[in-house]
OpenMM code with the backbone's topology and positions (N, CA, C; nanometers):
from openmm import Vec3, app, unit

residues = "UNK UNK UNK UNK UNK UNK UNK UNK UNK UNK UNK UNK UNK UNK UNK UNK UNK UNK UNK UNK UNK UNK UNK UNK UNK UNK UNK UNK UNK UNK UNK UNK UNK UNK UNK UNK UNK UNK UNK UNK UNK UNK UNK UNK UNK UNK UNK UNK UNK UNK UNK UNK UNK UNK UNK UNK UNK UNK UNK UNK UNK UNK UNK UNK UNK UNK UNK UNK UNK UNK UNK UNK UNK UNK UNK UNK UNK UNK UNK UNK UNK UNK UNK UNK UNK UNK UNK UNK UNK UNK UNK UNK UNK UNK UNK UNK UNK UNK UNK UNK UNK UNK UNK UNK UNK UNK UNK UNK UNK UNK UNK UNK UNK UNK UNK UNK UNK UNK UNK UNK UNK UNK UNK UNK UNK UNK UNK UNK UNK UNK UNK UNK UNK UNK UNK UNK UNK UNK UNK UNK UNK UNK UNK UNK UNK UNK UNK UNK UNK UNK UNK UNK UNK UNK UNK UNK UNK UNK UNK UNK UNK".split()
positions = [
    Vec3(0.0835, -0.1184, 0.0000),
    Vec3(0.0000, 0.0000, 0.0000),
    Vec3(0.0872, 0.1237, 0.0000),
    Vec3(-0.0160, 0.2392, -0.1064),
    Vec3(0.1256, 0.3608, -0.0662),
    Vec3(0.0864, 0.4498, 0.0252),
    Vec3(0.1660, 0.4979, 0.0370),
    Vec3(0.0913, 0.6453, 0.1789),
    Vec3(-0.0258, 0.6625, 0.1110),
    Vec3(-0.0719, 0.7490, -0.0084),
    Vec3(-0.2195, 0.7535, -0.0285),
    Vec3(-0.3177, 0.6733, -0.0010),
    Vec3(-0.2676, 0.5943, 0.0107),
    Vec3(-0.3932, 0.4620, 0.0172),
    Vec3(-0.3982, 0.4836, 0.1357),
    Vec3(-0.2838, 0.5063, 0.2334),
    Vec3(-0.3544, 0.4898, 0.4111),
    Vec3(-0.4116, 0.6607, 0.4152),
    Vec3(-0.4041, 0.7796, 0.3441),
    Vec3(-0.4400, 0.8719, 0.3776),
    Vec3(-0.6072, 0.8728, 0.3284),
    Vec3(-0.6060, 0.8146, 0.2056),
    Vec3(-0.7678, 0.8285, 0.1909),
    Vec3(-0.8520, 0.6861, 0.3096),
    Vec3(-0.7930, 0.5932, 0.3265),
    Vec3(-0.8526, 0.5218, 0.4430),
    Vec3(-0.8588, 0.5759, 0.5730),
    Vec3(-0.7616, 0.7083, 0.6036),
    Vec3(-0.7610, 0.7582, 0.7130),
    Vec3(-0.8889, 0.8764, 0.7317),
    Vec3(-0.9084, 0.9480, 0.5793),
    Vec3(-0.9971, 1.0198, 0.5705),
    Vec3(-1.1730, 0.9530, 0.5859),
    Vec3(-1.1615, 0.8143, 0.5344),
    Vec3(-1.2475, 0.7220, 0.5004),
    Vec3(-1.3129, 0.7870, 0.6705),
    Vec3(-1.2290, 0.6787, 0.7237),
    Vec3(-1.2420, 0.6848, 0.8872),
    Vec3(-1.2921, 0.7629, 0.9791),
    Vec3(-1.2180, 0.9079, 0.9295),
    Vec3(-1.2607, 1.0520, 1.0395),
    Vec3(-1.4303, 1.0357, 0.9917),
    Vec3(-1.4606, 1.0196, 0.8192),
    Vec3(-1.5970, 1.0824, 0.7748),
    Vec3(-1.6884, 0.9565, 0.8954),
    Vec3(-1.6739, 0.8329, 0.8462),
    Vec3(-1.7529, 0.7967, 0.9212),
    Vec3(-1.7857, 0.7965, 1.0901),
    Vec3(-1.6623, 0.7984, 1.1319),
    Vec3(-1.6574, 0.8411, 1.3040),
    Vec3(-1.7958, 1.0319, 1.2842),
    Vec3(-1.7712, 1.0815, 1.2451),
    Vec3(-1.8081, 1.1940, 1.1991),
    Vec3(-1.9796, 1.1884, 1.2047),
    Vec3(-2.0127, 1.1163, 1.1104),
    Vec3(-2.1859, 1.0364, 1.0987),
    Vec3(-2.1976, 0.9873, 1.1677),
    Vec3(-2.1023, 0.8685, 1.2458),
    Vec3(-2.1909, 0.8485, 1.3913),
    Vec3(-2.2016, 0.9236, 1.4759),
    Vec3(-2.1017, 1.0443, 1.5144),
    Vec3(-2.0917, 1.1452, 1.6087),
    Vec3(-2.2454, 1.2458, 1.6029),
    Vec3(-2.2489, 1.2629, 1.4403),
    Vec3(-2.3873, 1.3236, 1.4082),
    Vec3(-2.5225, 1.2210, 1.4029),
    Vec3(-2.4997, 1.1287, 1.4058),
    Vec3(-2.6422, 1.0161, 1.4316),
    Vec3(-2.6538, 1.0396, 1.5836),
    Vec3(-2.5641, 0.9986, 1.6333),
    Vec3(-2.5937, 0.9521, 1.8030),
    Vec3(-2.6448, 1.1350, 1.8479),
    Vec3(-2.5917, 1.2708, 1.8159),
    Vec3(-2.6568, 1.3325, 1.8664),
    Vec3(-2.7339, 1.3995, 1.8273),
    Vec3(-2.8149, 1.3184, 1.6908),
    Vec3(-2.9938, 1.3707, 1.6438),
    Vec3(-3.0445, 1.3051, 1.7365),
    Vec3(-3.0404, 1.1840, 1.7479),
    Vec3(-3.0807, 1.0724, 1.8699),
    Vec3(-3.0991, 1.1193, 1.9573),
    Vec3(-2.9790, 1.1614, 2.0384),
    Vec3(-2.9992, 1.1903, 2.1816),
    Vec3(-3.1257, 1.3160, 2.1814),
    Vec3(-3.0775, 1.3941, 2.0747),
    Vec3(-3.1788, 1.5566, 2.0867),
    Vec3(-3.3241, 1.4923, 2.0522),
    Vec3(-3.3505, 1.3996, 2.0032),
    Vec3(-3.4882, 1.3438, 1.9910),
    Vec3(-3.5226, 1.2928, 2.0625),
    Vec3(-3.4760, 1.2156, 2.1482),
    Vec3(-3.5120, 1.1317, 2.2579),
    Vec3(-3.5254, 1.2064, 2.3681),
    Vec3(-3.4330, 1.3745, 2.3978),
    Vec3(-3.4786, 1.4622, 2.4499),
    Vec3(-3.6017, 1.5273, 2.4164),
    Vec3(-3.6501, 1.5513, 2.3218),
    Vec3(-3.7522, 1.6059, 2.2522),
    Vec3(-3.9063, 1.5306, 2.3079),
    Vec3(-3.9213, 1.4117, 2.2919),
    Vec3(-4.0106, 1.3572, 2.3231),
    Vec3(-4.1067, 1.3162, 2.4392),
    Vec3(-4.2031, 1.3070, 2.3937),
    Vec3(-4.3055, 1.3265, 2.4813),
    Vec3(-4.3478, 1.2159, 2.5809),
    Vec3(-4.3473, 1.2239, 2.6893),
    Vec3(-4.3081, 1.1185, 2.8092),
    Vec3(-4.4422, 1.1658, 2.9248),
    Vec3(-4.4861, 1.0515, 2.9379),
    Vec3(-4.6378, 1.0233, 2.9678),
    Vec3(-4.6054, 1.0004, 3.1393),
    Vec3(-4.6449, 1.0660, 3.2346),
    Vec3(-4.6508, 1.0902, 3.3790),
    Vec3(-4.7321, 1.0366, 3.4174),
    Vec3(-4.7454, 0.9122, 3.4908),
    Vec3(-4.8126, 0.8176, 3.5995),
    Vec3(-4.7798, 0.7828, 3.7058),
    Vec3(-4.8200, 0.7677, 3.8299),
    Vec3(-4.7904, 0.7282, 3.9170),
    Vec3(-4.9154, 0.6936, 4.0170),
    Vec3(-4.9106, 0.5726, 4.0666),
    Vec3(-4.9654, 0.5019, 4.1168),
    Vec3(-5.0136, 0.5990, 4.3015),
    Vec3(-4.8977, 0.6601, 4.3205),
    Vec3(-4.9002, 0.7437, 4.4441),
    Vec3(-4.9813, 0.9063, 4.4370),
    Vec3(-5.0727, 0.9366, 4.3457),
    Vec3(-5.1609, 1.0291, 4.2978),
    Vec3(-5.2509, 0.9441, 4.2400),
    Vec3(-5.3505, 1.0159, 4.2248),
    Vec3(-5.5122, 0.9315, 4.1688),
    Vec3(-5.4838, 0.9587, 4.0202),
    Vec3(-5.5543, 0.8021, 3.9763),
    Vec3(-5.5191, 0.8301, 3.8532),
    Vec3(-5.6903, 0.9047, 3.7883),
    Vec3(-5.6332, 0.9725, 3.6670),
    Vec3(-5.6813, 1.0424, 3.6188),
    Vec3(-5.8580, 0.9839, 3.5753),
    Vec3(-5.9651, 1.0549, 3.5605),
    Vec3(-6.0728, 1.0338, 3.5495),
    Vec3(-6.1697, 1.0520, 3.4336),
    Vec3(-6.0560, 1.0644, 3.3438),
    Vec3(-6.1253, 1.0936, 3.1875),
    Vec3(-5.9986, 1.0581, 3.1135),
    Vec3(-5.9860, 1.1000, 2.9771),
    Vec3(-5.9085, 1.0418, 2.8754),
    Vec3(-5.7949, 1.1662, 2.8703),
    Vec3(-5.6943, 1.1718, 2.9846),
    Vec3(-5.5914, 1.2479, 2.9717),
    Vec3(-5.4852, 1.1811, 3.0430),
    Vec3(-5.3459, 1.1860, 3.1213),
    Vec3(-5.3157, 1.1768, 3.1912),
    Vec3(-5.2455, 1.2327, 3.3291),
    Vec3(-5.1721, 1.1905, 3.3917),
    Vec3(-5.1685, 1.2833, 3.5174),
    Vec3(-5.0613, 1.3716, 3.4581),
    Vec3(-4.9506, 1.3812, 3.4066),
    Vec3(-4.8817, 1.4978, 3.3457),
    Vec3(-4.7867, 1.4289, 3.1949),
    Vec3(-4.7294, 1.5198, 3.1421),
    Vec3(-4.6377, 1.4982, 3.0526),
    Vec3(-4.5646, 1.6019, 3.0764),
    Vec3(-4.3765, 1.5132, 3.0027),
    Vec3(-4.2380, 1.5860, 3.0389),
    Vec3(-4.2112, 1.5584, 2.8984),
    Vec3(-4.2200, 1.6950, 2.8817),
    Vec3(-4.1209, 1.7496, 2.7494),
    Vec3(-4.0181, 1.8093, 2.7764),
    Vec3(-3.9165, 1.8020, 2.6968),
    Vec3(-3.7840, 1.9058, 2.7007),
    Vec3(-3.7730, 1.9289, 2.8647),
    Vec3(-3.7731, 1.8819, 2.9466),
    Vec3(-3.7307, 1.9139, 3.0457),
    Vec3(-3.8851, 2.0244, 3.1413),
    Vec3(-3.9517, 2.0065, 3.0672),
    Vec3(-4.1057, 2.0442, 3.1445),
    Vec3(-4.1921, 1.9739, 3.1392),
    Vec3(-4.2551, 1.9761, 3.2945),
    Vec3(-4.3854, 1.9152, 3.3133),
    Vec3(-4.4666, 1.9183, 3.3310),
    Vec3(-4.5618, 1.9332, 3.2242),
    Vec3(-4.7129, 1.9878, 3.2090),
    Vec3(-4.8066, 1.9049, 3.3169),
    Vec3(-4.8498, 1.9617, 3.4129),
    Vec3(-4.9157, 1.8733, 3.5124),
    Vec3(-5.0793, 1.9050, 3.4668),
    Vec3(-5.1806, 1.7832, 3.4747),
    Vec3(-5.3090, 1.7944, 3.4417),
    Vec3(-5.3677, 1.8586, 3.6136),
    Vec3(-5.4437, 1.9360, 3.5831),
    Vec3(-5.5125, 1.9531, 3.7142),
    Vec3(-5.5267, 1.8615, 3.8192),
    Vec3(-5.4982, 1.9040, 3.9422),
    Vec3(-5.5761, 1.7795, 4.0882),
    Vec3(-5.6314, 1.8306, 4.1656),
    Vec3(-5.7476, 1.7517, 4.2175),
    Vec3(-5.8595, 1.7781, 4.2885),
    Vec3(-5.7824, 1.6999, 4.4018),
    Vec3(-5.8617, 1.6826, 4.5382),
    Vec3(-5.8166, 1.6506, 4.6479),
    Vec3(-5.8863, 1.4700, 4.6504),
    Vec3(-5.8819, 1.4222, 4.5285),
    Vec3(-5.9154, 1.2874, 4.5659),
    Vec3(-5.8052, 1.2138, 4.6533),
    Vec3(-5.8480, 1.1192, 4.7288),
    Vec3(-5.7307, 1.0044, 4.7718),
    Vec3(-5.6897, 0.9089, 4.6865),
    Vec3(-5.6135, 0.8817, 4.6814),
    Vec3(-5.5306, 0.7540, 4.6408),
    Vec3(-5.5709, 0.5853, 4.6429),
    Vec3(-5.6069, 0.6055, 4.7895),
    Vec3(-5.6456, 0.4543, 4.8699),
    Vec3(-5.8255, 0.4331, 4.8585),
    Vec3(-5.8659, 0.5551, 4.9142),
    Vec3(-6.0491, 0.5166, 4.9452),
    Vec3(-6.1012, 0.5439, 4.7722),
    Vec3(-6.0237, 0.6194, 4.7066),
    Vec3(-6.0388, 0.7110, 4.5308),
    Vec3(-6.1789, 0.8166, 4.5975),
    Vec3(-6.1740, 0.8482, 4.6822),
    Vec3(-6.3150, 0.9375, 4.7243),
    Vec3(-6.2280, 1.0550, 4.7245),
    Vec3(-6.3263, 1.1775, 4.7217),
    Vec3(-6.3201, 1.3022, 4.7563),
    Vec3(-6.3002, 1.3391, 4.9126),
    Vec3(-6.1529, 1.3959, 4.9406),
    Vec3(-6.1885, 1.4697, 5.0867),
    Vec3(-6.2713, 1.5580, 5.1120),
    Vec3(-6.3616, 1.5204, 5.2194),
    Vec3(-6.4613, 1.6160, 5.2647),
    Vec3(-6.4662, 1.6891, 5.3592),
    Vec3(-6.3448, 1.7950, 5.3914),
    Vec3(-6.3072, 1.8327, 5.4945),
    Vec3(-6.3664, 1.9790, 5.4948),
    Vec3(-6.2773, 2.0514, 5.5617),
    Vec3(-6.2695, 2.1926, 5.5267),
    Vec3(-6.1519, 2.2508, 5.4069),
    Vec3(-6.1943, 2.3706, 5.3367),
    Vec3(-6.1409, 2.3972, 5.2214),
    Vec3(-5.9632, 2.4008, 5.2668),
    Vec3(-5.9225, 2.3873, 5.3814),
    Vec3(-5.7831, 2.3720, 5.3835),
    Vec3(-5.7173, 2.2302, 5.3806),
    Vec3(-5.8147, 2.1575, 5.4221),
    Vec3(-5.7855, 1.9730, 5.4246),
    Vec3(-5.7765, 1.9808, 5.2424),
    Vec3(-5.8640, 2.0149, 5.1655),
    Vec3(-5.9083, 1.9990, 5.0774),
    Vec3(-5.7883, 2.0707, 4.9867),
    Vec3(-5.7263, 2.1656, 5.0333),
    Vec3(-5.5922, 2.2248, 4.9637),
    Vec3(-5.4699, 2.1333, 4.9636),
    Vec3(-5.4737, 2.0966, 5.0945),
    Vec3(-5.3706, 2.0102, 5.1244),
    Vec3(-5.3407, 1.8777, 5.0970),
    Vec3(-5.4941, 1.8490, 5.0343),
    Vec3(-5.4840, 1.7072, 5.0034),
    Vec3(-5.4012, 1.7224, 4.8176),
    Vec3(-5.4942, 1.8643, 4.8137),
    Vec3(-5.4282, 1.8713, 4.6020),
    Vec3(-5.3078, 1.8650, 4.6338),
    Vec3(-5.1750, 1.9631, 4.7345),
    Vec3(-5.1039, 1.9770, 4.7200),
    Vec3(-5.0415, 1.8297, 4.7232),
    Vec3(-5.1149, 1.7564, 4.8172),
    Vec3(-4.9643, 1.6157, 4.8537),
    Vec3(-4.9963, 1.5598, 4.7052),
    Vec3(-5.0918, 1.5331, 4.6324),
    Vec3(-5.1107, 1.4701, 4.5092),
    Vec3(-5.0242, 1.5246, 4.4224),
    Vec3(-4.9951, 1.6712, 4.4223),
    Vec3(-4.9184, 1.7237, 4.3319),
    Vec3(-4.7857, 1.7243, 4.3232),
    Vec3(-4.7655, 1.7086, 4.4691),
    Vec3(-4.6585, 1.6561, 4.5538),
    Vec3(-4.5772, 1.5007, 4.4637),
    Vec3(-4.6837, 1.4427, 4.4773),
    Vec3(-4.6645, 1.2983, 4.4547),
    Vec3(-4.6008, 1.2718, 4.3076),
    Vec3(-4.6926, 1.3651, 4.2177),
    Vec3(-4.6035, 1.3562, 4.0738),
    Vec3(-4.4974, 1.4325, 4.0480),
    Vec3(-4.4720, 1.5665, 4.1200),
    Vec3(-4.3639, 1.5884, 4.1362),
    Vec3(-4.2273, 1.4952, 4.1431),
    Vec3(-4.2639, 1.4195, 4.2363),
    Vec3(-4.1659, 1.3403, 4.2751),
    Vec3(-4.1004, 1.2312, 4.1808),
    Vec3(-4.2171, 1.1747, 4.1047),
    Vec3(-4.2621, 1.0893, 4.0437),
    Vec3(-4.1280, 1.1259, 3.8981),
    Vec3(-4.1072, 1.2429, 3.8815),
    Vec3(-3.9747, 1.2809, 3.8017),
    Vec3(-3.8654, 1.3358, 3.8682),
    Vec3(-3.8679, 1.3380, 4.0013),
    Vec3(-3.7010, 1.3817, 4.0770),
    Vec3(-3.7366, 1.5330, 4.0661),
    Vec3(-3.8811, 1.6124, 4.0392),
    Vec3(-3.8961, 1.6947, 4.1164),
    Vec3(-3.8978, 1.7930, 4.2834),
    Vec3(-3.9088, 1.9029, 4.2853),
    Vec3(-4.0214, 1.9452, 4.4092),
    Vec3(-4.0757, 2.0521, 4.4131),
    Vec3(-4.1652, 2.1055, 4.4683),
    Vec3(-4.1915, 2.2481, 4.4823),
    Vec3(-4.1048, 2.3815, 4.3997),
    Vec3(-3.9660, 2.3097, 4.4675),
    Vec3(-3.9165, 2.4350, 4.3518),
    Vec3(-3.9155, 2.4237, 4.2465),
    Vec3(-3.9015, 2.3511, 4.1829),
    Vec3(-3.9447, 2.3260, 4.0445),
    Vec3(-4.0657, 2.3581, 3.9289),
    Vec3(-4.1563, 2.4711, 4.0271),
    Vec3(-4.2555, 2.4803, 3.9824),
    Vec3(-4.2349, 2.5719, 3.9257),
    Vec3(-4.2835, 2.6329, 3.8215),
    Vec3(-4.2731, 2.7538, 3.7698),
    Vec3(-4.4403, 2.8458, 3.7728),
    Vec3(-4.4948, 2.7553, 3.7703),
    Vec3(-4.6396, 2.8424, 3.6847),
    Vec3(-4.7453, 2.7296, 3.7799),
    Vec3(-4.8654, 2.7793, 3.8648),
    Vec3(-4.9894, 2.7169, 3.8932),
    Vec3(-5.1329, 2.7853, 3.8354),
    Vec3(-5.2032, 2.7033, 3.8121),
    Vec3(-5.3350, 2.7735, 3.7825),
    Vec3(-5.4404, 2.7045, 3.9135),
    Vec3(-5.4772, 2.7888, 3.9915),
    Vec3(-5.5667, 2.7331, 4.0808),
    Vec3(-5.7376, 2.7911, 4.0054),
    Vec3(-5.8299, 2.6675, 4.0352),
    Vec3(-5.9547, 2.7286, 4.0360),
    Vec3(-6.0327, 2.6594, 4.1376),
    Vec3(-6.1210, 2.7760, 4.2053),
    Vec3(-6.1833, 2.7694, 4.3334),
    Vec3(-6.3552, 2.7696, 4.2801),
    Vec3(-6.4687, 2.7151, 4.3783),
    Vec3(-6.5933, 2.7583, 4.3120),
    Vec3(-6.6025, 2.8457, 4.4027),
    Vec3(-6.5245, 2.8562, 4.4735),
    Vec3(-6.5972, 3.0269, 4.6062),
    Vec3(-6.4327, 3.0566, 4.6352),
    Vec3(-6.4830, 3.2136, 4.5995),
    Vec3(-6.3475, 3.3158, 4.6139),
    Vec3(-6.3224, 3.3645, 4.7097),
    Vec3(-6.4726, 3.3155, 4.7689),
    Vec3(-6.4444, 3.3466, 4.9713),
    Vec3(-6.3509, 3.2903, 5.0412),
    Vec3(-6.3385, 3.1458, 4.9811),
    Vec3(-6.2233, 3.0891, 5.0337),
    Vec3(-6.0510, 3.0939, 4.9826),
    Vec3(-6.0541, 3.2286, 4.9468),
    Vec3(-5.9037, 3.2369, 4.8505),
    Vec3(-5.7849, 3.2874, 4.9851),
    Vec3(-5.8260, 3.3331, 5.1147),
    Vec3(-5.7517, 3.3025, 5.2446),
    Vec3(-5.6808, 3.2002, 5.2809),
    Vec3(-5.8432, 3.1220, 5.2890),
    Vec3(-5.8053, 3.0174, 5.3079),
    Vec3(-5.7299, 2.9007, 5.2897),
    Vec3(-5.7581, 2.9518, 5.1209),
    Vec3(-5.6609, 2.8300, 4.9980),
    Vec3(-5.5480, 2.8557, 5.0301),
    Vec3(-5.5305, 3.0126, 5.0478),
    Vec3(-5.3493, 3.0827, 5.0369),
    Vec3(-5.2981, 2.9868, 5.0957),
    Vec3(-5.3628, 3.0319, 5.2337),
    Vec3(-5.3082, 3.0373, 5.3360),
    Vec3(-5.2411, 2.8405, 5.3357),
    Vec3(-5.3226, 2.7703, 5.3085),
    Vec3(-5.2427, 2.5954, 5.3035),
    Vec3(-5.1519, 2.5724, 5.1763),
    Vec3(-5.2048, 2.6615, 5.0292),
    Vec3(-5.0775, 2.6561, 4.9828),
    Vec3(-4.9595, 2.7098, 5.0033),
    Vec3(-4.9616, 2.8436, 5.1048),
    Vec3(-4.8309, 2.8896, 5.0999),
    Vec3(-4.7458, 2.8048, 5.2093),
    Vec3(-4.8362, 2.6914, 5.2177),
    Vec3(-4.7078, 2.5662, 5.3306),
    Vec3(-4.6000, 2.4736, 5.1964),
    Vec3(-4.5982, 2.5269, 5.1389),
    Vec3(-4.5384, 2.4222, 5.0064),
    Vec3(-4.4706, 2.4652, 4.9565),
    Vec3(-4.4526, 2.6306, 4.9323),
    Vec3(-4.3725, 2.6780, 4.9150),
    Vec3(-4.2571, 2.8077, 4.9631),
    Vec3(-4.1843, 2.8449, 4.9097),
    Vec3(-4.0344, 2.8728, 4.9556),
    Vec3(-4.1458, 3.0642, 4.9223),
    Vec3(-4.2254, 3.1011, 4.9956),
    Vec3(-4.2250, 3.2592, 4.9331),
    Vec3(-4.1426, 3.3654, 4.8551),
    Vec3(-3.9876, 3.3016, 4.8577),
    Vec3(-3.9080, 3.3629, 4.7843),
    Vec3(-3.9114, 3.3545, 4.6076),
    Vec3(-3.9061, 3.2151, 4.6294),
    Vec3(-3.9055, 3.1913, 4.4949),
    Vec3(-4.0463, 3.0785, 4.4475),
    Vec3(-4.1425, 3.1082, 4.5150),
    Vec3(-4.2670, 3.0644, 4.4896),
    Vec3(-4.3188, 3.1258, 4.3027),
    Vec3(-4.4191, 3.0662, 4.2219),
    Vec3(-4.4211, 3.0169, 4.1211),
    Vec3(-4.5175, 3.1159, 4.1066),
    Vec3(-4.5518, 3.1883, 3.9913),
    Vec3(-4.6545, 3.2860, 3.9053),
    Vec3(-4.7831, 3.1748, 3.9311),
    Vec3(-4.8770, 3.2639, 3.9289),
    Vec3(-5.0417, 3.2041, 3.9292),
    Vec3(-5.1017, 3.3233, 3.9368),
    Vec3(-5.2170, 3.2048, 3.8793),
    Vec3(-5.3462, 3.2817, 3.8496),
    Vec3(-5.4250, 3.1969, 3.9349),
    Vec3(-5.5249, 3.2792, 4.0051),
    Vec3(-5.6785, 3.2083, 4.0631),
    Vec3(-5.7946, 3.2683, 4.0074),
    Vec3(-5.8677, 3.1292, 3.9724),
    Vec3(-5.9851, 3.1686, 3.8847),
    Vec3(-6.0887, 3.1228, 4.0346),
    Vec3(-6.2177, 3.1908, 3.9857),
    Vec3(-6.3480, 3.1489, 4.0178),
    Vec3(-6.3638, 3.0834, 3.9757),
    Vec3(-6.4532, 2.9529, 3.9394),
    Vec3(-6.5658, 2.8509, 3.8186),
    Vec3(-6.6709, 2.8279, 3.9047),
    Vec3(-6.7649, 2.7833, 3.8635),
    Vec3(-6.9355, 2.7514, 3.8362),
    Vec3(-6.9122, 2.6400, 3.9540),
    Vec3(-6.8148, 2.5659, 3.8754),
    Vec3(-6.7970, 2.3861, 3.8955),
    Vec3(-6.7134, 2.2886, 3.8991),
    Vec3(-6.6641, 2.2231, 3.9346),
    Vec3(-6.5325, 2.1323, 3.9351),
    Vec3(-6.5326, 1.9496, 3.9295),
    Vec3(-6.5064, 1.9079, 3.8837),
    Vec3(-6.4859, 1.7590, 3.8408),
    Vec3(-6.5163, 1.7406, 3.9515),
    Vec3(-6.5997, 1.6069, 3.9859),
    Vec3(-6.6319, 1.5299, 4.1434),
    Vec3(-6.6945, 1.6114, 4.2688),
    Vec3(-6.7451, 1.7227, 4.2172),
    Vec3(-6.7425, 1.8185, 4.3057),
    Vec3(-6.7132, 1.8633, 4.3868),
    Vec3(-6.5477, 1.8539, 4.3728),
    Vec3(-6.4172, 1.9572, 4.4350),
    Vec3(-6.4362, 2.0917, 4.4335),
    Vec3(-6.4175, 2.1129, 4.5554),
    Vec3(-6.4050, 2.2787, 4.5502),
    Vec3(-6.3296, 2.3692, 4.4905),
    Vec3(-6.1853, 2.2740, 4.4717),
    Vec3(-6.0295, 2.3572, 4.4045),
    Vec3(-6.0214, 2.2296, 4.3475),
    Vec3(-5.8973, 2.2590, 4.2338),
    Vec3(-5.8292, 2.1780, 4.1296),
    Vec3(-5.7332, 2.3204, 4.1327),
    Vec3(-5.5918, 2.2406, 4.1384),
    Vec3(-5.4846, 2.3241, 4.0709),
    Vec3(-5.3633, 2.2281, 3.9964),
    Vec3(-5.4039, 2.2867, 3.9016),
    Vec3(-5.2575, 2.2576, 3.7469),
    Vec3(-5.1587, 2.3303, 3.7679),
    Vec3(-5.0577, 2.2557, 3.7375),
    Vec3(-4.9116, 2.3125, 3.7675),
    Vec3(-4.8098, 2.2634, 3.6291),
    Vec3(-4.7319, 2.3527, 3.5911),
    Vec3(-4.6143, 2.3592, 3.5041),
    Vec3(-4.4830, 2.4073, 3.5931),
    Vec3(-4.3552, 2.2415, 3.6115),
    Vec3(-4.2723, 2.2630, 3.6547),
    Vec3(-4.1646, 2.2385, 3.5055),
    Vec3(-4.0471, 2.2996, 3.5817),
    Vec3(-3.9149, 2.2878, 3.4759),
    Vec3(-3.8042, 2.2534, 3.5616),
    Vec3(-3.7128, 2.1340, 3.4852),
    Vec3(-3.5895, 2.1029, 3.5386),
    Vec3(-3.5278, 2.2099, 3.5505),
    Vec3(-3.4606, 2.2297, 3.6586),
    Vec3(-3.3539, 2.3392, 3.6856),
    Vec3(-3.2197, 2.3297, 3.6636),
    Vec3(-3.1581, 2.3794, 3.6143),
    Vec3(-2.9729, 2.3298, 3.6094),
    Vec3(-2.9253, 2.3396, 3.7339),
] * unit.nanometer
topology = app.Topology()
chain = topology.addChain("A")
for resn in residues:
    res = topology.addResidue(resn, chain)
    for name in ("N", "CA", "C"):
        topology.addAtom(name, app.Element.getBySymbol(name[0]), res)
């Protein structure tokens, strides 16, 4: 063989090392990309045709939770702070469910059917979180709520670096 021959086999070489370097990281960025279905057995599972959250790109779109249990699947029938506290541990629960927590939240949407109780709500959600760096929301009024829960709150968390 003459030197050319090992220089174009050497070139041969880099190209293909090269295409796998560029295969393996479309791959990886797709496999980041994709859409990853949130269940967990330790939150109620969901009661219509959605599920309890999805993780994209490093966010997790959480579906609303009401204060059902886990174990009895009934509605707590407490007072509207039992009833906060129960959404939060559920929300809690899928949090976890990806190596989340609280801080991780970025964004909640709470909705209440009585705005009389928006003290009240505060007042048990602000046990969950850090007031410093607690998460943007909105609280709505509604008519009505799935199972006839008083509150449901949806949450959007993001991995943090």
């Amino acid at each position: 063989m003459t030197k050319e021959d090992y220089q174009i086999k050497d070139y041969n070489m880099k190209i293909y090392i090269y295409i796998l370097l560029v295969l393996f990281c479309i791959n990886t960025y797709s496999q980041n990309q994709m859409k990853k279905i949130i269940n967990t057995s330790n939150a109620p599972a969901p009661v219509g045709p959605y599920n309890q959250a999805i993780l994209i790109d490093g966010t997790l779109y959480m579906s609303g939770q009401v204060a059902l249990d886990v174990e009895s699947k009934l509605m707590v029938r407490g007072t509207i702070e039992e009833e906060t506290e129960k959404v939060m541990q559920n929300i809690m629960a899928i949090l976890e469910e990806v190596n989340f927590t609280f801080e991780n939240v970025i964004k909640t949407t709470i909705f209440i059917t009585d705005m009389g109780n928006f003290s009240k709500i505060n007042k048990s959600y602000a046990k969950f979180f850090n007031e410093a760096t607690a998460p943007a929301r909105e609280t709505v009024e509604v008519s009505a709520l799935p199972l006839g829960a008083r509150i449901e709150i949806s949450v959007i968390a993001k991995y943090l670096d």
